[in-house]
C-alpha positions in Angstrom: 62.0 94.2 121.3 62.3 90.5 120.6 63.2 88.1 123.0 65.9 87.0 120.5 67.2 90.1 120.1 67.6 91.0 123.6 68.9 87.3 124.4 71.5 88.5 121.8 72.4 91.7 123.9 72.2 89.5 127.0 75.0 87.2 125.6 77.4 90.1 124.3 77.4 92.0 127.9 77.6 88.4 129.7 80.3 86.4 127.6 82.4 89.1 125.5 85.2 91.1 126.5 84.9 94.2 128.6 86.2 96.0 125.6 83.5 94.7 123.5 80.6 95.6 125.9 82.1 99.1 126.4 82.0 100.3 123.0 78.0 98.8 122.6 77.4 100.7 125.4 78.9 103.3 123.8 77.1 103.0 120.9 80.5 102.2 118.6 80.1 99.5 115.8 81.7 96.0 117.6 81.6 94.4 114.1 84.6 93.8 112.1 85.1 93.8 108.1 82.7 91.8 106.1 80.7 90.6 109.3 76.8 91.7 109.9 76.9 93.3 113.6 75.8 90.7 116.3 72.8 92.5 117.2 71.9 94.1 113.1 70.3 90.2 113.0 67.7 89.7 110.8 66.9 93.2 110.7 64.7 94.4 108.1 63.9 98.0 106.7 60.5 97.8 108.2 62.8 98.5 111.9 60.0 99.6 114.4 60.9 102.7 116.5 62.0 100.8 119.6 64.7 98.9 117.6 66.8 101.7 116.8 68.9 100.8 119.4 70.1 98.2 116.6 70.5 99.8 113.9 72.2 102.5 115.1 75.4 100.7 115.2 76.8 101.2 112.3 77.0 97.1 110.8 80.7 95.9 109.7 79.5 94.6 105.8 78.0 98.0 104.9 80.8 100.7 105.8 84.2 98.8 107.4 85.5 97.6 103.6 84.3 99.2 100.3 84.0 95.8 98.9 80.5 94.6 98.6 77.2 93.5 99.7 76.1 90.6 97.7 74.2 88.3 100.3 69.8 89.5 100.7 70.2 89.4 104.4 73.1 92.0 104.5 71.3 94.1 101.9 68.4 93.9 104.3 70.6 95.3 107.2 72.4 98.2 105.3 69.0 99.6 104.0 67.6 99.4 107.3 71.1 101.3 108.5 70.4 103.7 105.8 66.6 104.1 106.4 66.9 105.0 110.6 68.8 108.1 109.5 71.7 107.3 111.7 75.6 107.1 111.2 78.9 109.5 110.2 78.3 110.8 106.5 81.2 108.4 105.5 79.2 105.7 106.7 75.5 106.4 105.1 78.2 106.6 101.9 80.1 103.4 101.8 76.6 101.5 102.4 75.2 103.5 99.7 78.6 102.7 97.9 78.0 98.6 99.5 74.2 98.9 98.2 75.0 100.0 94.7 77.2 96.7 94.5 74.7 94.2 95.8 72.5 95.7 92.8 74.7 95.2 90.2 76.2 91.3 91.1 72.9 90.4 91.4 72.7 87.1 89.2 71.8 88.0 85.0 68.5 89.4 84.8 68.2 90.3 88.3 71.1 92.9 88.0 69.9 96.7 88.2 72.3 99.0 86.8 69.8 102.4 87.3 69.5 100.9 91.2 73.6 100.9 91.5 73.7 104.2 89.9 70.9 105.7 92.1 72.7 104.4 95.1 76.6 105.7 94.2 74.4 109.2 93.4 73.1 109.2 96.8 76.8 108.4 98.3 78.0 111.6 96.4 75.3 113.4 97.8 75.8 111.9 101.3 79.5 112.9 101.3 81.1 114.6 98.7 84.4 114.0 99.7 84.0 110.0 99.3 85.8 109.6 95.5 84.9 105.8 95.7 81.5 106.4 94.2 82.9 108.2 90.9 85.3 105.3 90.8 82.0 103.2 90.5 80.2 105.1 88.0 83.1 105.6 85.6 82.8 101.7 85.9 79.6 101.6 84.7 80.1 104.0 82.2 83.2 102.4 80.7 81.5 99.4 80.5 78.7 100.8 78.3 81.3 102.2 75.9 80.8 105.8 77.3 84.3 106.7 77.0 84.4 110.0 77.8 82.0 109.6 80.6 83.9 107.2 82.1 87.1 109.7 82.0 85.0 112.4 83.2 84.2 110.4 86.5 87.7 109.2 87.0 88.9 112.1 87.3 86.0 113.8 89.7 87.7 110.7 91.5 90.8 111.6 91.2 90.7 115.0 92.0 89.1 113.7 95.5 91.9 110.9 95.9 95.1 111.4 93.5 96.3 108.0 93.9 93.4 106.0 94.0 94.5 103.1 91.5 91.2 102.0 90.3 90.2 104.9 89.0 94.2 105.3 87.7 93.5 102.1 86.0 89.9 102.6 85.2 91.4 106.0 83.2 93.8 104.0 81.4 91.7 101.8 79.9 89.4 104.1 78.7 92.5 105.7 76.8 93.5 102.5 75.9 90.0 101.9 74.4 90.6 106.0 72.7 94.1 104.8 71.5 95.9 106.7 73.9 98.1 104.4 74.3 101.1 106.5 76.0 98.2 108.3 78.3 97.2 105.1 79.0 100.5 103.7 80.0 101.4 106.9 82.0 98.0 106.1 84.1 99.3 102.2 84.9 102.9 103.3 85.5 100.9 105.7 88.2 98.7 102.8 89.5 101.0 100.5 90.0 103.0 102.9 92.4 99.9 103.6 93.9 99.3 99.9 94.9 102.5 98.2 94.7 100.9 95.1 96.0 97.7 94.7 93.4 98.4 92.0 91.0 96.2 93.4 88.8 98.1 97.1 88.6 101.1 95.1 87.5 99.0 93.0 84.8 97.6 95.5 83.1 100.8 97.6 82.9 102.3 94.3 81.4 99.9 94.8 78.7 100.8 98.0 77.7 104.0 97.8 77.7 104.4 94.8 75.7 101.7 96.6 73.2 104.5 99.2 72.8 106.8 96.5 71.7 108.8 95.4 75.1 108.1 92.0 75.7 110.9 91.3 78.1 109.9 94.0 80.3 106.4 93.3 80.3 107.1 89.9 81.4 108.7 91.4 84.6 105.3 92.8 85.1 103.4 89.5 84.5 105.8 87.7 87.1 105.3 90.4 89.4 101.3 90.2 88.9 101.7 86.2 89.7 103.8 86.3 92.7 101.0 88.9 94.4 98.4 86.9 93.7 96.3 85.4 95.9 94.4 82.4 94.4 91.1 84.3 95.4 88.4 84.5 92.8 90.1 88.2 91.7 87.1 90.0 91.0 87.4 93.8 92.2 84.8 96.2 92.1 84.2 96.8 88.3 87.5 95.4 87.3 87.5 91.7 86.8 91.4 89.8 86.5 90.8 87.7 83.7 92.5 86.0 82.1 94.3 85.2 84.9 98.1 86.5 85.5 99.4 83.1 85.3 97.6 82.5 81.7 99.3 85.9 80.6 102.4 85.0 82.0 102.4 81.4 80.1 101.3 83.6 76.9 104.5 85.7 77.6 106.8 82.9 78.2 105.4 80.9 75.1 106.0 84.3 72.5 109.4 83.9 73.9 110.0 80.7 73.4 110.3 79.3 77.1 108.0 76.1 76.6 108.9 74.8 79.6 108.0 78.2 81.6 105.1 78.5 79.7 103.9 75.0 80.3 105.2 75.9 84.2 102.5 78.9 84.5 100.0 77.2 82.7 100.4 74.2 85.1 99.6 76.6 88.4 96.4 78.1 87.3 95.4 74.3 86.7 96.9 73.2 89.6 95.3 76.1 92.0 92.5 75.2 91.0 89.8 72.6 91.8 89.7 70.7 87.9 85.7 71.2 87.8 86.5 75.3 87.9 89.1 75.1 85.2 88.3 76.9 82.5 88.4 74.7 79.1 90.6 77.4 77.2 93.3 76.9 80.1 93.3 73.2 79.5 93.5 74.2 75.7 96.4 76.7 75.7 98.3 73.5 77.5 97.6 71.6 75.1 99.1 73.4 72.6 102.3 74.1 75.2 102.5 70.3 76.0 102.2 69.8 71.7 104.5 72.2 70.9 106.6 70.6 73.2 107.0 67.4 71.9 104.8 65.4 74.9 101.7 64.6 72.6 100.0 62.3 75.3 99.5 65.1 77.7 98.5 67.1 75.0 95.9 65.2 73.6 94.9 64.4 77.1 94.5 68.6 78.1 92.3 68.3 74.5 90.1 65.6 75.6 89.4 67.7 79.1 89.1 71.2 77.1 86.5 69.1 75.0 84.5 67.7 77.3 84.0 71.3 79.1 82.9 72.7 75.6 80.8 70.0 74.9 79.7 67.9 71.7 78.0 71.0 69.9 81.2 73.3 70.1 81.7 74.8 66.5 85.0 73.4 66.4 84.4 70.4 67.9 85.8 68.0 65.3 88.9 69.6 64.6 89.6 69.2 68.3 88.9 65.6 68.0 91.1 65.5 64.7 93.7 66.9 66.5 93.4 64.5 69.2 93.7 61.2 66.9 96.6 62.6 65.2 98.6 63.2 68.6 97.8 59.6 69.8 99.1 58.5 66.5 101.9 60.3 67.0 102.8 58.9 70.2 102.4 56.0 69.2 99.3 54.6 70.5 97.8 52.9 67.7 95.1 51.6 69.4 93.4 54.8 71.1 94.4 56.8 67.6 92.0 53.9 66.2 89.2 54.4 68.0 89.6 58.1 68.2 89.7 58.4 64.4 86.7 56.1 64.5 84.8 58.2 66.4 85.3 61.0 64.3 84.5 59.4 60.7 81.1 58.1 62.8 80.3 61.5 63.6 79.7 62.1 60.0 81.1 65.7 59.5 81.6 65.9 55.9 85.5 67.7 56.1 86.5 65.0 58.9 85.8 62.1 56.4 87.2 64.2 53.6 90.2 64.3 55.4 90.9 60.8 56.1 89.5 60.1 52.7 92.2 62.5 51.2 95.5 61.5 53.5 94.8 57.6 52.3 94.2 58.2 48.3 97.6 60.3 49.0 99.1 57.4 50.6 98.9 54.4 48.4 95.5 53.4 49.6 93.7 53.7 45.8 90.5 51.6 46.9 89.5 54.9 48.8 86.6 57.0 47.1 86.9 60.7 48.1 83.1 61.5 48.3 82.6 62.5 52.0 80.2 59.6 52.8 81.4 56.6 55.2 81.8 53.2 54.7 83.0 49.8 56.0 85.5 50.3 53.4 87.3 53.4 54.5 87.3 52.3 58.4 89.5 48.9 56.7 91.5 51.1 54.9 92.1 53.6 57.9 92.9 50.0 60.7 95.6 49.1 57.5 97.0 52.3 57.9 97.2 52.6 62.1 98.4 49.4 61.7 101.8 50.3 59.5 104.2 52.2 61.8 105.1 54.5 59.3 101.6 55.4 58.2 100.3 55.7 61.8 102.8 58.5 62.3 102.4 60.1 58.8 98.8 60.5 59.5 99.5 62.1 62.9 101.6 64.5 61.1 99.3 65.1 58.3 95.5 65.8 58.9 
C-alpha cells in the first residue's frame, strides 16, 4: 500500500471523530452524499489485491444519492468499487445506476448511450428490486421516440415503486407525445402528490392543464413551480426544466394580460442569473413584455442584448435591428434611432432598404427611388425624416 494512502488512514484514526474511526474500522462507508470516500483516492480499476481494504468501503458519489457521476476520477472510483466484487446489492446497483449517468453527460460526441444502457442492465440484474434503473431506460427510450418502450419501462418502474414521480412524469409525457392527454394529466396530478416539493412536478402539470383550456389554474401550478425552485442548474436525471418555471410563468401572466407580472417573472430568471448565462430568448421575450408595455428603451435595450448573444449571422438578424430603430424612434431618441437605422441600410439586406425606401415615398419624401440599392440620397432623406418629430415617431410606428 502507498505511503499516501496509509498517511490518509493515519490522519482519519489520528484527527477525526471517534465515531468516524469506529465505523472505518468497521468497515462502514464514512463518506457522505456526493463526496469520493477519504481513503477511495485516486483509486483506479487496476486496484491490486492488498488495496481492497479501500475499496471495500462503499464510496459516497457512487451509491449515497442516485444523482450522478459526471467527474473521470469518480468514475474511476465506482468501477473500481464495482470491479472488487464488494458491497450490499443496492449498492453495486446505484453505482451501476451512477455509472450509466457519467456515460451519458459525457460532453457531445463522447456520450455513450449503449454504455448507460449496459450499466442500468447490469443494476437490474444486480438487484431487481431497484425501480431507478427502469426509470433510466424509459428515459432513454422516450427520448429516441420509442413511445411504447418508454411506457413499458415506467411501468416495470412503477410496479417496483408506485409513487416514484419521475417515472409518473416520464409516463405522462410519453402519453402526452401519444395524445393521451387525460392519461397524461392523470399521471402529473399523481406526480405531483408524489413529490409535493419538485418544481418540475408542478410545471409540467401546468402544462397540461392549461392545454385542456384552464389557464387560471395552470398558473397556480406555474407559481407553485417558481416558489420551489431553487436557482440550481435544474437538470434531473433524464428530465431537463427548461424553459425555466419563471419563463412559463411570464408566458402565463403575459396570455393573461398581467404585463407587469409577466415582465416581474421575466425579470427573476434575468436577475438569478449571472447576465453572461442568460439565455438570448429570455432577454427577447422581455423585450417584447417591456414593448408591449409602453417602456420602448428597455425594450430595445433587452433587443440589443438578445442580439448580440445570437450574433451577426442570426436569420433574423435584421428585423431585430429594425425593430430596434423603430423603438428608439419611438422613445424619442432621434439620435441613436439615426445611427441604428444607419446601420441597418449599411448592412445592405435588400427588404431593410426596401423598407425605409417604402415608409419615405409614403411619406412625402418623392426624391426616394424604391430599388433596394443604397445611396447618399436615401441616408439625407432618412436624417430629414429623424429630424421632424412627427416623422421620427411615424417611422417607429411603421416599419
Amino acid at each position: 500500500m502507498s505511503k499516501r494512502i496509509l498517511f490518509a488512514i493515519g490522519l482519519s484514526m489520528l484527527f477525526l471523530d471517534p465515531a468516524f474511526a469506529a465505523d472505518l474500522a468497521a468497515g462502514k462507508s464514512p463518506c457522505g452524499p456526493r463526496m469520493s470516500c477519504l481513503l477511495a483516492g485516486p483509486v483506479n480499476s487496476a486496484l491490486p489485491p492488498q488495496m481492497s481494504l479501500i475499496s471495500d468501503i462503499a464510496p459516497g458519489v457512487c451509491v449515497d444519492d442516485v444523482m450522478g457521476v459526471y467527474k473521470q476520477n469518480d468514475v474511476a472510483i465506482c468501477e473500481a468499487f464495482l470491479d472488487n466484487g464488494s458491497g450490499s446489492d443496492r449498492e453495486r446497483a446505484a453505482a451501476l445506476v451512477n455509472l450509466g449517468h457519467a456515460y451519458r453527460m459525457k460532453p457531445g460526441q463522447y456520450q455513450n448511450p449503449v454504455l448507460s444502457l449496459q450499466s442500468w442492465d447490469r443494476a437490474i440484474a444486480a438487484d431487481p428490486s431497484f425501480a431507478e434503473p427502469w426509470v433510466l431506460k424509459g428515459d432513454i427510450a422516450f427520448e429516441q421516440h420509442k413511445d411504447d418502450e418508454a411506457v413499458a419501462d415506467y411501468d416495470r418502474a412503477l410496479a417496483l415503486d408506485p409513487k416514484h414521480w419521475r417515472a409518473l412524469m416520464g409516463k405522462s409525457r410519453a402519453f402526452v407525445r401519444r395524445g393521451q392527454i387525460p392519461d397524461a394529466l392523470a399521471l402529473a396530478r399523481a406526480a405531483v402528490d408524489a413529490a409535493p416539493d419538485v418544481s418540475i412536478a408542478h410545471q409540467l402539470l401546468g402544462a397540461l392543464i392549461e392545454r385542456q383550456g384552464n389557464l387560471t389554474e395552470a398558473l397556480e401550478e406555474y407559481r407553485k413551480a417558481t416558489e420551489l425552485d431553487h436557482g440550481e442548474y435544474r437538470r434531473l436525471p433524464g428530465i431537463n426544466q427548461e424553459p425555466s418555471p419563471w419563463s412559463v410563468l411570464a408566458s402565463a401572466e403575459m396570455r393573461l394580460g398581467h404585463v407587469e407580472r409577466a415582465i416581474d417573472a421575466i425579470s427573476h430568471e434575468i436577475d438569478g442569473k449571472r447576465v453572461q448565462n442568460v439565455s438570448p430568448d429570455i432577454f427577447m421575450q422581455r423585450g417584447q413584455y417591456l414593448e408591449a408595455a409602453g417602456r420602448f428603451t428597455d425594450a430595445a435595450d433587452d433587443y440589443e442584448k438578445s442580439l448580440m448573444d445570437f450574433g451577426a449571422n442570426f436569420p433574423n438578424a435584421d428585423e431585430i435591428r429594425t425593430r430596434i430603430a423603430m423603438l428608439r424612434a419611438k422613445a424619442g431618441d432621434s439620435k441613436t434611432a439615426q445611427a441604428n437605422f444607419h446601420d441597418l441600410l449599411r448592412s445592405g439586406k435588400l427588404q431593410s432598404i426596401l423598407r425605409v425606401q417604402v415608409f419615405l415615398r409614403n411619406n412625402g419624401f418623392n426624391d426616394i427611388e424604391i430599388d433596394g440599392k443604397m445611396s447618399a440620397t436615401l441616408e439625407k432623406a432618412l436624417d430629414r425624416c429623424l429630424s421632424q418629430p412627427d416623422c421620427s415617431v411615424a417611422i417607429g410606428q411603421s416599419i
